[in-house]
C-alpha positions, 0 to 999 in steps of 0.5 A: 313317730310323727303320728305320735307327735300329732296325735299328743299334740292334738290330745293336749298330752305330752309325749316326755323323753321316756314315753317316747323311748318306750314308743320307739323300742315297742315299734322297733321289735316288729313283735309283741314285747313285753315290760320286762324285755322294755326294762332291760334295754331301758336300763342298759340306756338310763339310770334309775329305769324302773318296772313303774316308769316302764309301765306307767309309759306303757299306761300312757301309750296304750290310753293314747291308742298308740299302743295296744296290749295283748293279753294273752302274751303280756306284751304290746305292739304298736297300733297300726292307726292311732289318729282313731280310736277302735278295738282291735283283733290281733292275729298271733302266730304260735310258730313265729310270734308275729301278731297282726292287728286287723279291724271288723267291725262285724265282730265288735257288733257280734260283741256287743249284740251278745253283751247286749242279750244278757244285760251286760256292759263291755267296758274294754275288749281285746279279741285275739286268735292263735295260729300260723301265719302264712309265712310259716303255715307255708313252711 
């Protein structure tokens, strides 16, 4: 939590109660968790916890880069880095659920190079491949 302090601090944006709370619970899953699950502890926690309040906590964190959206799943992981913006590439196992965020800056360029050819403007990317992770590739 200290990172996120910093980097709201430094930012000039403020890290309420609420988005703080969402923060701890997204990296405290250790798993990508989606809105809904976030509710439902929210609610067992604070009156009035509401689909909106949730998600305009997770619009925040996710602008802030302290979190990162995976589409695929409809959920969020915590950033690994977030004192940098970047685009990450998550690595979802379809056995276990675990989704591990790396960067290559290869395949940004590989992105944009290929926009690039046809006119076109990336405005937003998320890159995301399903497989086994080795835990569970060794099992």
């Amino acid at each position: 939590m200290g990172k996120a302090d910093r980097v709201c601090e430094e930012r000039g944006v403020r890290l309420t109660d609420l988005r703080r709370r969402v923060l701890e619970l997204v990296w405290g899953s250790h798993r990508p968790v989606g809105a809904y699950t976030l509710l439902d502890v929210l609610r067992n926690e604070r009156s009035g916890a509401a689909p909106p309040t949730v998600y305009r906590a997770l619009d925040f964190l996710t602008e802030q880069g302290l979190v990162h959206r995976i589409q695929s799943l409809n959920a969020y992981v915590g950033c690994n880095d977030p004192e940098h913006p970047h685009l990450g590439i998550f690595l979802i196992c379809s056995d276990c659920g675990d989704a591990l965020e790396v960067e290559d800056t290869e395949i940004d360029q590989a992105i944009d190079r290929s926009a690039s050819k046809v006119g076109f403007t990336v405005q937003g990317r998320t890159v995301e491949a399903v497989g086994l992770c080795p835990q569970c590739k060794a099992a």
